[in-house]
PDB file of N, H, CA, C and O in Angstrom:
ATOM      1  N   UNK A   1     -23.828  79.788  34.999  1.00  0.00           N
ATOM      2  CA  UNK A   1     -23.719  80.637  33.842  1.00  0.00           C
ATOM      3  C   UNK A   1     -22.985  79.870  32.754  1.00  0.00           C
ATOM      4  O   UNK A   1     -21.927  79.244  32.692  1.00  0.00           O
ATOM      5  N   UNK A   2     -24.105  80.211  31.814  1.00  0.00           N
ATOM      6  H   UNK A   2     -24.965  80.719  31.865  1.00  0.00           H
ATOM      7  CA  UNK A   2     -22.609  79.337  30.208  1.00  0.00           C
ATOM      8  C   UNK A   2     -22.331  80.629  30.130  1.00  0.00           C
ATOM      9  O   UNK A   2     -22.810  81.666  30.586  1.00  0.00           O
ATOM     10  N   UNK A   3     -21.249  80.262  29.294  1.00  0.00           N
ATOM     11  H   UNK A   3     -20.859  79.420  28.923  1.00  0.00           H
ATOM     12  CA  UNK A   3     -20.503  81.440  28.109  1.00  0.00           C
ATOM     13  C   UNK A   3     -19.660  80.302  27.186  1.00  0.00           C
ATOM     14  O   UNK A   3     -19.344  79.185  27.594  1.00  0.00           O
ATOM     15  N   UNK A   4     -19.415  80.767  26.051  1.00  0.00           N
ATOM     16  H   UNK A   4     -19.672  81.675  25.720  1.00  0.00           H
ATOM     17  CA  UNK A   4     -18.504  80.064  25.212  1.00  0.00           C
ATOM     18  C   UNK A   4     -17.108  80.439  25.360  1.00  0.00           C
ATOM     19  O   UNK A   4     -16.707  81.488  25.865  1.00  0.00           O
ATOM     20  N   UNK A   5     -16.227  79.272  24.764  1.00  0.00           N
ATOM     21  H   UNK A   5     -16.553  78.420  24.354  1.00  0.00           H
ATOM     22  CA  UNK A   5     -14.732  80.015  24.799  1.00  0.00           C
ATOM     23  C   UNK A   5     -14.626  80.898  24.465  1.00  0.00           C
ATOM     24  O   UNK A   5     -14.234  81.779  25.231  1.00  0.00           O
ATOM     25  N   UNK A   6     -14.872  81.135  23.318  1.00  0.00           N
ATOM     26  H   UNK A   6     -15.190  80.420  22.696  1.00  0.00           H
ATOM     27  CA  UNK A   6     -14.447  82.345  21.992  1.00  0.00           C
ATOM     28  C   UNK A   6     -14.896  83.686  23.395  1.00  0.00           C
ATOM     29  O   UNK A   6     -13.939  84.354  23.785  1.00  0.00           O
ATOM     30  N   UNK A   7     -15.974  83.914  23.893  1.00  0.00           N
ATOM     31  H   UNK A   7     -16.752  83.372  23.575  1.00  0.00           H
ATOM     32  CA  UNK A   7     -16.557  85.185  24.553  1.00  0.00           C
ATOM     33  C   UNK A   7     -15.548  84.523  26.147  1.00  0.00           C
ATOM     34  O   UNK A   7     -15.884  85.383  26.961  1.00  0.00           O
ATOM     35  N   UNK A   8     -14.910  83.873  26.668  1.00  0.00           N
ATOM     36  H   UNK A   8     -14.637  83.174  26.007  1.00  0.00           H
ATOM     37  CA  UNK A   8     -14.629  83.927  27.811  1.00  0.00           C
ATOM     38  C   UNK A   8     -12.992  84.378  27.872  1.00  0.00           C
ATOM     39  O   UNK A   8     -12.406  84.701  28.904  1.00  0.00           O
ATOM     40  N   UNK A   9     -12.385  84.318  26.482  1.00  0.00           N
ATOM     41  H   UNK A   9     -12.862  84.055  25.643  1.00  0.00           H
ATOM     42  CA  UNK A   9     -10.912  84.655  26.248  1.00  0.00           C
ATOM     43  C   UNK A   9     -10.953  86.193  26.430  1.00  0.00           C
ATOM     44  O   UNK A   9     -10.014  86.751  26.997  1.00  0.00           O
ATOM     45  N   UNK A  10     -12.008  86.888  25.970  1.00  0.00           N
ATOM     46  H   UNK A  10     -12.771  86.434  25.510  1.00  0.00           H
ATOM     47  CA  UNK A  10     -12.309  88.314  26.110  1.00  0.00           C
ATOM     48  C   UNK A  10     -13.015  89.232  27.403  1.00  0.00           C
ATOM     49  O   UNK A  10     -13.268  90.433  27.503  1.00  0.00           O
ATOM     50  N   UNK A  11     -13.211  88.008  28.382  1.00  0.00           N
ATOM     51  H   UNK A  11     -13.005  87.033  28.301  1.00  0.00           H
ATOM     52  CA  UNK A  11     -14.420  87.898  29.753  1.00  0.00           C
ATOM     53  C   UNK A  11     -13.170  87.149  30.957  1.00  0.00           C
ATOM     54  O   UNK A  11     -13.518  87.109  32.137  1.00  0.00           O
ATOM     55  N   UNK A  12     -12.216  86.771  30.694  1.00  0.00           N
ATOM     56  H   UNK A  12     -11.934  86.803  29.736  1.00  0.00           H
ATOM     57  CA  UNK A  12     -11.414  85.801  31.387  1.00  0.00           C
ATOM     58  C   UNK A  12     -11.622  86.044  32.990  1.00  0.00           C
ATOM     59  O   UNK A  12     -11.972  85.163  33.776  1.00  0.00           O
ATOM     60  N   UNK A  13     -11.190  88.147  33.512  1.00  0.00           N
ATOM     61  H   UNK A  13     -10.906  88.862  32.874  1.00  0.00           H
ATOM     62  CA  UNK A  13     -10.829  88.574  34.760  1.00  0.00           C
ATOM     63  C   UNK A  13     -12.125  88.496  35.226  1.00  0.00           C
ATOM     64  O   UNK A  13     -12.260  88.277  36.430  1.00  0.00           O
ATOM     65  N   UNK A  14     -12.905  88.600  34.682  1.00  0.00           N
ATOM     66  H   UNK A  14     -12.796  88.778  33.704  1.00  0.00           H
ATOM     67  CA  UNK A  14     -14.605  88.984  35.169  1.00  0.00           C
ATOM     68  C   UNK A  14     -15.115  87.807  35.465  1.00  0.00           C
ATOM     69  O   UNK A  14     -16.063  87.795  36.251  1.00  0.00           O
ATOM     70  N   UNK A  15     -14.587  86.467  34.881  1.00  0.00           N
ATOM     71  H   UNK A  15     -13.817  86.476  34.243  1.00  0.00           H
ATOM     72  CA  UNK A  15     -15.389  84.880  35.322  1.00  0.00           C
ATOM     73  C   UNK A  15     -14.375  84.797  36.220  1.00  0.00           C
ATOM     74  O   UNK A  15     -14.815  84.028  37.074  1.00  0.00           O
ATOM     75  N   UNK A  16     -13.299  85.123  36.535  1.00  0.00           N
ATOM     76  H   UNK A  16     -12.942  85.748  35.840  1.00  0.00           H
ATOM     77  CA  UNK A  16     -12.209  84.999  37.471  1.00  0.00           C
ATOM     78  C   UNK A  16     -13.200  85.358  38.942  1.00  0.00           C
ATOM     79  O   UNK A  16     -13.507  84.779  39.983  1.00  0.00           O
ATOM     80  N   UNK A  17     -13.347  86.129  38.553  1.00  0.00           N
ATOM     81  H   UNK A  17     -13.097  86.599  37.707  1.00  0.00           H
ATOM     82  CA  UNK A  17     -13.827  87.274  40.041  1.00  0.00           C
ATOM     83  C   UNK A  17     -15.437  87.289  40.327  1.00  0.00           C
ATOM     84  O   UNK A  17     -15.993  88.024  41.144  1.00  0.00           O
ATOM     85  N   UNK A  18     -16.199  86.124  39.310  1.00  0.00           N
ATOM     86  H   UNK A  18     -15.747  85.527  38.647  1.00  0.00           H
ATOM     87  CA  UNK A  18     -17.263  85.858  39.472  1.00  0.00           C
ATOM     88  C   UNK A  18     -17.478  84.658  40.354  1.00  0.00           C
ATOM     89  O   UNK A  18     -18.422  84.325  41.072  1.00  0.00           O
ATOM     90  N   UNK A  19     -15.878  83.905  39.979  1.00  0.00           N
ATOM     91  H   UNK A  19     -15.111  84.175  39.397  1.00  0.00           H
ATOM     92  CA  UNK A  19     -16.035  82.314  40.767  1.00  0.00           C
ATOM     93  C   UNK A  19     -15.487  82.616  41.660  1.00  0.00           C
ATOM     94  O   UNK A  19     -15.775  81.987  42.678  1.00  0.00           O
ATOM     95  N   UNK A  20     -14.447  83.689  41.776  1.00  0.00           N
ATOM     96  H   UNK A  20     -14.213  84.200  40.949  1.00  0.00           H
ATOM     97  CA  UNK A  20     -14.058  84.188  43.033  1.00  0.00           C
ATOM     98  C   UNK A  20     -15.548  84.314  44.945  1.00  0.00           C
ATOM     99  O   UNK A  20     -15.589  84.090  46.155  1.00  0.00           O
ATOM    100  N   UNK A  21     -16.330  84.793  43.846  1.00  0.00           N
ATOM    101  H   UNK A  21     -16.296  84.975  42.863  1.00  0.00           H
ATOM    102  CA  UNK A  21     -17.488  85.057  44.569  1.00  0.00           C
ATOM    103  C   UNK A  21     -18.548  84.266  44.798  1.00  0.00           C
ATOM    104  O   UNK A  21     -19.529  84.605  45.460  1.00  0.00           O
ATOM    105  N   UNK A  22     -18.366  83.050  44.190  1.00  0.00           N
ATOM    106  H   UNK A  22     -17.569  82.775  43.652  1.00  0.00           H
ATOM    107  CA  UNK A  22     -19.277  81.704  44.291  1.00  0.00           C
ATOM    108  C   UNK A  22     -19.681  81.403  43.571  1.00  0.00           C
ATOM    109  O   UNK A  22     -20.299  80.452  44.048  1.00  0.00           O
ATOM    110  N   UNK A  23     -20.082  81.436  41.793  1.00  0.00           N
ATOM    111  H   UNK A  23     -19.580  82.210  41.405  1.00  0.00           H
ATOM    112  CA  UNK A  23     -20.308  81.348  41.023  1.00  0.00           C
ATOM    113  C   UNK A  23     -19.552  80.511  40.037  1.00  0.00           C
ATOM    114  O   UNK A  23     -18.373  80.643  39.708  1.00  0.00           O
ATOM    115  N   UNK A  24     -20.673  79.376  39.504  1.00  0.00           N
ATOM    116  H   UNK A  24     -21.630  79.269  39.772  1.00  0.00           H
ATOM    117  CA  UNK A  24     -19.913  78.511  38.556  1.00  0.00           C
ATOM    118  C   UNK A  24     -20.028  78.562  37.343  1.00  0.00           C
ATOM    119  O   UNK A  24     -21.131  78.357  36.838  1.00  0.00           O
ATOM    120  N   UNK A  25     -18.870  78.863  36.533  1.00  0.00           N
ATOM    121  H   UNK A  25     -17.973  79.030  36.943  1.00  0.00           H
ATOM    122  CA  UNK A  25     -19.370  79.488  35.078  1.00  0.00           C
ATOM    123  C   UNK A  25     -18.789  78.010  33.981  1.00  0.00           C
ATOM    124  O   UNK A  25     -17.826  77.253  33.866  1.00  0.00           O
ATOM    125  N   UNK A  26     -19.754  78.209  33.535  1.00  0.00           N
ATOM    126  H   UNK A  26     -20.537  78.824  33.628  1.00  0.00           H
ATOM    127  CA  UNK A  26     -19.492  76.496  32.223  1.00  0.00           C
ATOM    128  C   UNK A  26     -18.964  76.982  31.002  1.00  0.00           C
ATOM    129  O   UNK A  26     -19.593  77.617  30.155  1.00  0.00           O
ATOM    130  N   UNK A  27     -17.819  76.660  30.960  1.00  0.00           N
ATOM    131  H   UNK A  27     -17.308  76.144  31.647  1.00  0.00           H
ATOM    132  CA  UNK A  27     -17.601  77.213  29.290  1.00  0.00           C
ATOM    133  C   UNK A  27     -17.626  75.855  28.023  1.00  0.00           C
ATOM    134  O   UNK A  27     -17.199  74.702  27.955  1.00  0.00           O
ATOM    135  N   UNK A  28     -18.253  76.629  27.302  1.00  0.00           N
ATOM    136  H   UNK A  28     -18.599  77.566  27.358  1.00  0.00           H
ATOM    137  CA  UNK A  28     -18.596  75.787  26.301  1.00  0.00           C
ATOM    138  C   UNK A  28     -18.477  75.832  25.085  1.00  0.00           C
ATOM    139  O   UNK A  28     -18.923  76.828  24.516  1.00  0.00           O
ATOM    140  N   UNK A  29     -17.817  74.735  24.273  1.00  0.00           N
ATOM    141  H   UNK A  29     -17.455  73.926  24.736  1.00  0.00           H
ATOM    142  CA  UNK A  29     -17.279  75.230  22.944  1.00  0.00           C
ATOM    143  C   UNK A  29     -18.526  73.705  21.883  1.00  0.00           C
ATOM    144  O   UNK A  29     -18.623  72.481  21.979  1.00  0.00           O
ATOM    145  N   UNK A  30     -19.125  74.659  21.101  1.00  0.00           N
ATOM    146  H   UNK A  30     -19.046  75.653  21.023  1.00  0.00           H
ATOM    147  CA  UNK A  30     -19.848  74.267  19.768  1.00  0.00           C
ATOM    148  C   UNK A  30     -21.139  73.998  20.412  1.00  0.00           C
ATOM    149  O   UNK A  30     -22.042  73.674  19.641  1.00  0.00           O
ATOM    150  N   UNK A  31     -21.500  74.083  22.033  1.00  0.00           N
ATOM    151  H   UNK A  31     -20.767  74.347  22.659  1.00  0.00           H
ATOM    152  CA  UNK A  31     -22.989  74.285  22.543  1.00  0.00           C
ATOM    153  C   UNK A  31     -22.959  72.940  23.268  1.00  0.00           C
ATOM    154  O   UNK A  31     -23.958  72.412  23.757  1.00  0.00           O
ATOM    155  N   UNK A  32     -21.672  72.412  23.296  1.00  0.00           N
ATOM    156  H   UNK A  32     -20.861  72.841  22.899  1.00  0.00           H
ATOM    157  CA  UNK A  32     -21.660  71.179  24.619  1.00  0.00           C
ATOM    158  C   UNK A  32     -20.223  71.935  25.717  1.00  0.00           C
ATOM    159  O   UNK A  32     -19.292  72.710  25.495  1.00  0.00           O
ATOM    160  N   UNK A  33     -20.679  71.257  26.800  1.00  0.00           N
ATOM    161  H   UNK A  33     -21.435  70.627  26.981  1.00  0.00           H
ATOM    162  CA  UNK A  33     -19.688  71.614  28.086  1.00  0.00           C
ATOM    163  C   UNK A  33     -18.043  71.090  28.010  1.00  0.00           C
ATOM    164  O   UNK A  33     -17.562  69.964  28.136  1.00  0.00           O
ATOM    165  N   UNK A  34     -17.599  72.030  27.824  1.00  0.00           N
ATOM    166  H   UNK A  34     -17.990  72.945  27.722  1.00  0.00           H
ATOM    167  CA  UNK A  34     -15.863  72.087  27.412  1.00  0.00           C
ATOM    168  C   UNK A  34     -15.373  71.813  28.729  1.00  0.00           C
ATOM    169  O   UNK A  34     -14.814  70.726  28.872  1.00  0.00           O
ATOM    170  N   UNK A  35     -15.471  72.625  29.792  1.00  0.00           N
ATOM    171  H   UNK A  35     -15.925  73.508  29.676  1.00  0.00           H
ATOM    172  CA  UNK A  35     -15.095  72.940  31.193  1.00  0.00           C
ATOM    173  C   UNK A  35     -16.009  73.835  32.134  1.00  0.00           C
ATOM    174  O   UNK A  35     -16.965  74.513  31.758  1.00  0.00           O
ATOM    175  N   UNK A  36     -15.509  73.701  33.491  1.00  0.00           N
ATOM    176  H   UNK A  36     -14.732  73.151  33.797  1.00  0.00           H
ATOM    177  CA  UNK A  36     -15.899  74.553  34.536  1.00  0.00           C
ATOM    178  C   UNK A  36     -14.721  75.278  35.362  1.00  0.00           C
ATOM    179  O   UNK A  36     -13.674  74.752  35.742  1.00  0.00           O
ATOM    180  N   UNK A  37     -15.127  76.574  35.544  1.00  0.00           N
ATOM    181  H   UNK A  37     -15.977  77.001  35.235  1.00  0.00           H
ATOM    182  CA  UNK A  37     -14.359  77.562  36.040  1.00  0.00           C
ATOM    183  C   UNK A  37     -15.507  77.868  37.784  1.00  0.00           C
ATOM    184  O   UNK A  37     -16.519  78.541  37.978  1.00  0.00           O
ATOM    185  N   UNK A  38     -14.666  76.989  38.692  1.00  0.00           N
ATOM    186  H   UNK A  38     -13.844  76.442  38.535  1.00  0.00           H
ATOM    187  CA  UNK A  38     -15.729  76.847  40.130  1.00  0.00           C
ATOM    188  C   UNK A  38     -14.712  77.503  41.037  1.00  0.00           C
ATOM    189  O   UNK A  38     -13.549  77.810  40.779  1.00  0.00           O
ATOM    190  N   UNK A  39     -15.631  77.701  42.528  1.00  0.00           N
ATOM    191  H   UNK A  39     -16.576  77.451  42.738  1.00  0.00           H
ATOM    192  CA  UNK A  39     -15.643  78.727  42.996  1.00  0.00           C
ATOM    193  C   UNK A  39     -14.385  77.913  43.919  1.00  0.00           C
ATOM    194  O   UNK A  39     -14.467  76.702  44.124  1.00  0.00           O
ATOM    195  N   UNK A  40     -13.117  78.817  44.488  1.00  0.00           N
ATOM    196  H   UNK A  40     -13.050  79.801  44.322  1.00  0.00           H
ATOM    197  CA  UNK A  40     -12.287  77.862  45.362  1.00  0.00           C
ATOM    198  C   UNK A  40     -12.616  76.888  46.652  1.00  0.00           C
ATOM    199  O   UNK A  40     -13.391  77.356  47.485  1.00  0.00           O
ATOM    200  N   UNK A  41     -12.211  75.886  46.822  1.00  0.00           N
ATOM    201  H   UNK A  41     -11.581  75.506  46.145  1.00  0.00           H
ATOM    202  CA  UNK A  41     -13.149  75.123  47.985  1.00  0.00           C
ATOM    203  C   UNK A  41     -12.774  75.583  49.410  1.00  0.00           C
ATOM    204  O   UNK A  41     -11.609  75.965  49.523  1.00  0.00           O
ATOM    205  N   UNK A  42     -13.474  75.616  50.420  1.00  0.00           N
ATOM    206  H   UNK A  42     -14.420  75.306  50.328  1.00  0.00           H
ATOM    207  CA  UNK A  42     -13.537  76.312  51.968  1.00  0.00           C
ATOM    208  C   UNK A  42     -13.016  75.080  52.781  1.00  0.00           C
ATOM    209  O   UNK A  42     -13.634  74.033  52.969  1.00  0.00           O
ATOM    210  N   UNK A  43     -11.581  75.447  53.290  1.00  0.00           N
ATOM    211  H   UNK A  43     -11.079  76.298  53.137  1.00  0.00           H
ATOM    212  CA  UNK A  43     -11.433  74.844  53.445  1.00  0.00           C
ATOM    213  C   UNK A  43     -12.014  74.766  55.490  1.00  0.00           C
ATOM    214  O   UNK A  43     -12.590  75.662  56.107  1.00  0.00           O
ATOM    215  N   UNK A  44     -11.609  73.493  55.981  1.00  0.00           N
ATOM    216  H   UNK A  44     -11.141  72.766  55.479  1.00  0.00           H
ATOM    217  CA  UNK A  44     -12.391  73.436  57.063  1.00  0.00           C
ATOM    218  C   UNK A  44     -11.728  73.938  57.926  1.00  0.00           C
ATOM    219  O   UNK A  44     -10.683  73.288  57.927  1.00  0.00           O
ATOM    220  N   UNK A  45     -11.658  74.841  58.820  1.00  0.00           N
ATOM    221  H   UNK A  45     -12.507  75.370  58.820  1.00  0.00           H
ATOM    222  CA  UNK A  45     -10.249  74.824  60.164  1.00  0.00           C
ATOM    223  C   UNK A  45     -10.858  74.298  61.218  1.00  0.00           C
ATOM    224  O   UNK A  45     -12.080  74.433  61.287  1.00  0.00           O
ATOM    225  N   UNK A  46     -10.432  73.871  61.849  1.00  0.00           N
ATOM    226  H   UNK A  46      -9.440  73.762  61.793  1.00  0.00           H
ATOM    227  CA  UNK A  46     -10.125  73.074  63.468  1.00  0.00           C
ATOM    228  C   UNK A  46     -10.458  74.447  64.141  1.00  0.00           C
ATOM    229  O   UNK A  46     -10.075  75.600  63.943  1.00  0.00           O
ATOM    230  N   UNK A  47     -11.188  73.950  64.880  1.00  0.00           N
ATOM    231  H   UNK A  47     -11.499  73.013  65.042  1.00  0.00           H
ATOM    232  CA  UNK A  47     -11.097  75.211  66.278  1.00  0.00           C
ATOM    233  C   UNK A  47     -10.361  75.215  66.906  1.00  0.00           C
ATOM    234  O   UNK A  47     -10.048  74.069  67.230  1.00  0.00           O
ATOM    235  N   UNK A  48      -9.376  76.513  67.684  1.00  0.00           N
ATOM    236  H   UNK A  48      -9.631  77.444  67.421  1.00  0.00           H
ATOM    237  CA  UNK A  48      -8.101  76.406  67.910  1.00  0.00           C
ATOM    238  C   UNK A  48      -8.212  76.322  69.197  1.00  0.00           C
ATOM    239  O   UNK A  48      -7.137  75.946  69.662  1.00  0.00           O
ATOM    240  N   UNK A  49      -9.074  76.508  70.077  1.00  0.00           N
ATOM    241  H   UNK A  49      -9.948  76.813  69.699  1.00  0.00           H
ATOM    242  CA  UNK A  49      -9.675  76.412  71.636  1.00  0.00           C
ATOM    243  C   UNK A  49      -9.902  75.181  71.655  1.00  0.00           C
ATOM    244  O   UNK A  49     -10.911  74.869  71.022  1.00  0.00           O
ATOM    245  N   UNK A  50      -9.184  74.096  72.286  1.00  0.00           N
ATOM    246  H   UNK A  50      -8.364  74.350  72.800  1.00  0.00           H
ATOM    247  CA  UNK A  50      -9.963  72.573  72.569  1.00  0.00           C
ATOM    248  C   UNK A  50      -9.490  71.765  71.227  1.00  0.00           C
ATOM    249  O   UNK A  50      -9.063  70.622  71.388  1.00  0.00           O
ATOM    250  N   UNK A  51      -9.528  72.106  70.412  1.00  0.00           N
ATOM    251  H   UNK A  51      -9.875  73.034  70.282  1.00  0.00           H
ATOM    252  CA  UNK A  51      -9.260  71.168  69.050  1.00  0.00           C
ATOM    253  C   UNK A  51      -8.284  69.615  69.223  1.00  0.00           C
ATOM    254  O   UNK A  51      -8.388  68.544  68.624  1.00  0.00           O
ATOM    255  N   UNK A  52      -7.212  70.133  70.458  1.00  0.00           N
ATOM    256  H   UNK A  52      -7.128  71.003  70.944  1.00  0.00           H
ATOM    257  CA  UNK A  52      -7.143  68.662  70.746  1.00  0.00           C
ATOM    258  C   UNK A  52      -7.468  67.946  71.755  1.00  0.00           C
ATOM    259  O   UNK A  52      -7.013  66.803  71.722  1.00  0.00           O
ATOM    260  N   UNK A  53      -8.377  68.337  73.040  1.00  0.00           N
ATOM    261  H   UNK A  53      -8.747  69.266  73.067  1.00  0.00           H
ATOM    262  CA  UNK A  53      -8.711  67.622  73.484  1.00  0.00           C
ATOM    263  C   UNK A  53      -8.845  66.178  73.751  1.00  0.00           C
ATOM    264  O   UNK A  53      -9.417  65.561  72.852  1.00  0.00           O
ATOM    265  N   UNK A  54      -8.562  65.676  74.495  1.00  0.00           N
ATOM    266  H   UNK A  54      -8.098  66.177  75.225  1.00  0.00           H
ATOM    267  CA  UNK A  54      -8.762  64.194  74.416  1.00  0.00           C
ATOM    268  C   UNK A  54      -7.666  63.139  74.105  1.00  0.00           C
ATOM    269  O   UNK A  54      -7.258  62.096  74.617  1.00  0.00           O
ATOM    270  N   UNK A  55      -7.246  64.282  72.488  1.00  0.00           N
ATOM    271  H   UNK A  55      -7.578  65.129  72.072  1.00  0.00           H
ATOM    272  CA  UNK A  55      -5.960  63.305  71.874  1.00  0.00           C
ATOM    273  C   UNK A  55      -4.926  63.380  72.495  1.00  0.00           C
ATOM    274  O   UNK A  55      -4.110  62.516  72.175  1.00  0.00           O
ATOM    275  N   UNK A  56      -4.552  64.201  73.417  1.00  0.00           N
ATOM    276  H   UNK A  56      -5.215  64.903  73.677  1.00  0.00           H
ATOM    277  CA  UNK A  56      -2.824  64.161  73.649  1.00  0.00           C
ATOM    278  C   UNK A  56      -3.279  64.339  75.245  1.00  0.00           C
ATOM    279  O   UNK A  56      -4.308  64.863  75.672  1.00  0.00           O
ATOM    280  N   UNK A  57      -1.998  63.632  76.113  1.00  0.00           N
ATOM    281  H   UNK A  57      -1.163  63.206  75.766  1.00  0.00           H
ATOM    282  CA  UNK A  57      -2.074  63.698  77.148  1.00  0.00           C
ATOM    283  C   UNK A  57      -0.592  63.682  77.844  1.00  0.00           C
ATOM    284  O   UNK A  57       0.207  63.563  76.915  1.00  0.00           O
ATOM    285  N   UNK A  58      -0.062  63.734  78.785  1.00  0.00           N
ATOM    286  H   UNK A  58      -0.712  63.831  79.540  1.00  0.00           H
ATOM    287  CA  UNK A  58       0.724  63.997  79.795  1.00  0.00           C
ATOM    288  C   UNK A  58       0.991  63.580  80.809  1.00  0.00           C
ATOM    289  O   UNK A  58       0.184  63.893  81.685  1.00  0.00           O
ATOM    290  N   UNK A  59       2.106  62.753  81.234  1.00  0.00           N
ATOM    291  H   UNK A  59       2.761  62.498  80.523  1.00  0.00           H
ATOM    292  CA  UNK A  59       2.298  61.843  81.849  1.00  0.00           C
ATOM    293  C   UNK A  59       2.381  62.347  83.407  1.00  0.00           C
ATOM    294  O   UNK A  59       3.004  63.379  83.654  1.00  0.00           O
ATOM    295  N   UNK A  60       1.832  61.708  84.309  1.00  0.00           N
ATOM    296  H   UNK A  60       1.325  60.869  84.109  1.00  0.00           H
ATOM    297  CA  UNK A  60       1.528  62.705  85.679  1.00  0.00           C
ATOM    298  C   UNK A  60       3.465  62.966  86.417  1.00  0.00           C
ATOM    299  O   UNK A  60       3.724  63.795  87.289  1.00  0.00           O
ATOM    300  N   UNK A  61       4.211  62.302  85.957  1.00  0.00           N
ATOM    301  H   UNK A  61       4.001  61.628  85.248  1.00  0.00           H
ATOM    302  CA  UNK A  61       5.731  62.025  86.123  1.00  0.00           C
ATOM    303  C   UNK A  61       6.519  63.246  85.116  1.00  0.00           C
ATOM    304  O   UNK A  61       7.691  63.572  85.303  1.00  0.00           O
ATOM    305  N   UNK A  62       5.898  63.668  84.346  1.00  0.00           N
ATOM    306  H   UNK A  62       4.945  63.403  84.195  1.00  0.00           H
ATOM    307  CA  UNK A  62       7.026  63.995  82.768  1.00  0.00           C
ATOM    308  C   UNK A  62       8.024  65.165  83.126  1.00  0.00           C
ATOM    309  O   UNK A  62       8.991  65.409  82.405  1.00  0.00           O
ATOM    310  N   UNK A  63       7.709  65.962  84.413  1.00  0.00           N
ATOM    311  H   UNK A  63       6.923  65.764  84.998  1.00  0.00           H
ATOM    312  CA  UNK A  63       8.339  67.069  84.923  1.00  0.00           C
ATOM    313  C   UNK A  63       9.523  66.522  85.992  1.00  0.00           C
ATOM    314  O   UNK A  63      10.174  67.449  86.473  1.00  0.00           O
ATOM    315  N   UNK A  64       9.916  65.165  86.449  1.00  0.00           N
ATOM    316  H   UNK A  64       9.387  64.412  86.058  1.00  0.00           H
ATOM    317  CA  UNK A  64      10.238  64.674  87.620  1.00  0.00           C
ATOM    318  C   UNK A  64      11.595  63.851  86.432  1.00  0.00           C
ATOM    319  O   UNK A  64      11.430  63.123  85.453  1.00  0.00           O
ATOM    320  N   UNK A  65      12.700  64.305  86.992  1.00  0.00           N
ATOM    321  H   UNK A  65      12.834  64.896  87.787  1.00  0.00           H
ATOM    322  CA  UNK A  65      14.254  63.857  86.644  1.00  0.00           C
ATOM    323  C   UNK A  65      14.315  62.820  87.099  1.00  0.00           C
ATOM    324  O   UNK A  65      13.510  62.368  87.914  1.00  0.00           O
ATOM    325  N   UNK A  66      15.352  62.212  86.622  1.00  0.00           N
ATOM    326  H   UNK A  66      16.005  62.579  85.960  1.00  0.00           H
ATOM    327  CA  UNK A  66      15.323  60.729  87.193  1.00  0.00           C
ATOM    328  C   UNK A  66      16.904  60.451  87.514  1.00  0.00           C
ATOM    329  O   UNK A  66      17.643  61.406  87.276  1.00  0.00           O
ATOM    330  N   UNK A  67      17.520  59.253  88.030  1.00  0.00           N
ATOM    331  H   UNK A  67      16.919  58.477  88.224  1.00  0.00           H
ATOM    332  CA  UNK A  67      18.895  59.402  88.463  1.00  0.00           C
ATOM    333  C   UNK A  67      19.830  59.822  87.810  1.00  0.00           C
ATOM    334  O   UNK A  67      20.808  60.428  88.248  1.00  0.00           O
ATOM    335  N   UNK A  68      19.487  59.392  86.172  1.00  0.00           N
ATOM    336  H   UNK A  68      18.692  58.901  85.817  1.00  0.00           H
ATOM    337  CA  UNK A  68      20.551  59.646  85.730  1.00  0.00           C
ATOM    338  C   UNK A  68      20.631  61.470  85.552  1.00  0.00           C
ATOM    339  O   UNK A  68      20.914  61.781  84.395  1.00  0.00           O
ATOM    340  N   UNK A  69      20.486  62.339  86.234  1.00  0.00           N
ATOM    341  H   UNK A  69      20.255  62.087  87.174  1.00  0.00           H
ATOM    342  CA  UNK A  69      20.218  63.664  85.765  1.00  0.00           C
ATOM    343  C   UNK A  69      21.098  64.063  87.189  1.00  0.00           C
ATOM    344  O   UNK A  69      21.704  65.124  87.338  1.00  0.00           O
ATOM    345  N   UNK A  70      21.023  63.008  88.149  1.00  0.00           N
ATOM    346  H   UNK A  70      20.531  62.146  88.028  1.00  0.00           H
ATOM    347  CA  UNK A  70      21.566  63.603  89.719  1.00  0.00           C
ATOM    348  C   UNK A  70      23.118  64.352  89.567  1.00  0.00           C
ATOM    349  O   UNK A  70      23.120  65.307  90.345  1.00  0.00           O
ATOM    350  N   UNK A  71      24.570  64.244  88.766  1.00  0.00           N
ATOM    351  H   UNK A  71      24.568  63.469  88.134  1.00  0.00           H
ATOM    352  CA  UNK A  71      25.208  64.662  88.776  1.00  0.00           C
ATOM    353  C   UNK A  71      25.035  66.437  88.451  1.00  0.00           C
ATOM    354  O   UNK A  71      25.657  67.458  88.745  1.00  0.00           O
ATOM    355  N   UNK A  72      23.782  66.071  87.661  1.00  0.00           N
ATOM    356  H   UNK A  72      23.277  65.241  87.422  1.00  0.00           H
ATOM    357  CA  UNK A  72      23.934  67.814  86.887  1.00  0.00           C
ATOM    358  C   UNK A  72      23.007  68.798  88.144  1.00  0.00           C
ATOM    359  O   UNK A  72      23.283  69.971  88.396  1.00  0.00           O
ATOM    360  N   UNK A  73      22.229  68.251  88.611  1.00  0.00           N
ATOM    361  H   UNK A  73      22.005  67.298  88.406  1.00  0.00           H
ATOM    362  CA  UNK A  73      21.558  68.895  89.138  1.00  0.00           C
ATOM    363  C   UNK A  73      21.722  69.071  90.820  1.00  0.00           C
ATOM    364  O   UNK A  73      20.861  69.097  91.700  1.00  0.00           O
ATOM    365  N   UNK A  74      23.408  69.196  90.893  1.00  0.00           N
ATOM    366  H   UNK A  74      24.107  69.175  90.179  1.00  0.00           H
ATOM    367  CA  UNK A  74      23.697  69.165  92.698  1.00  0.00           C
ATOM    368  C   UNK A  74      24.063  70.637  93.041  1.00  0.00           C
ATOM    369  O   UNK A  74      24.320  70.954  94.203  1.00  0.00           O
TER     370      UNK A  74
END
């Protein structure tokens, strides 16, 4: 969608809530492209099931104290 400045100062909430909704509105001052008012970008999420897989791991030991821990633990 064009619109010009002059008509978008009076249109502002309505191109707001148009790009809100996916819509890219061009505003344009003297019949060339001034700016764009675009729609916010999606951002990506990670799937939260599995997402790290693979990357992190756990040492088959990491639960097992070691000497220096023997005073505390008698």
């Amino acid at each position: 969608m064009n619109i010009s400045i002059a008509e978008a100062k009076a249109k502002l909430s309505e191109l707001v809530s148009r790009a809100e909704a996916g819509e890219e509105i061009v505003l344009t001052r003297h019949g060339k492209v001034a700016a764009r008012i675009a729609p916010p970008a999606v951002a990506e999420l990670l799937p939260r099931i599995g997402a790290l897989k693979g990357k992190i791991w756990i040492a088959d030991d990491f639960d097992e104290l070691g000497p220096e821990w023997d005073e505390y633990v008698k």
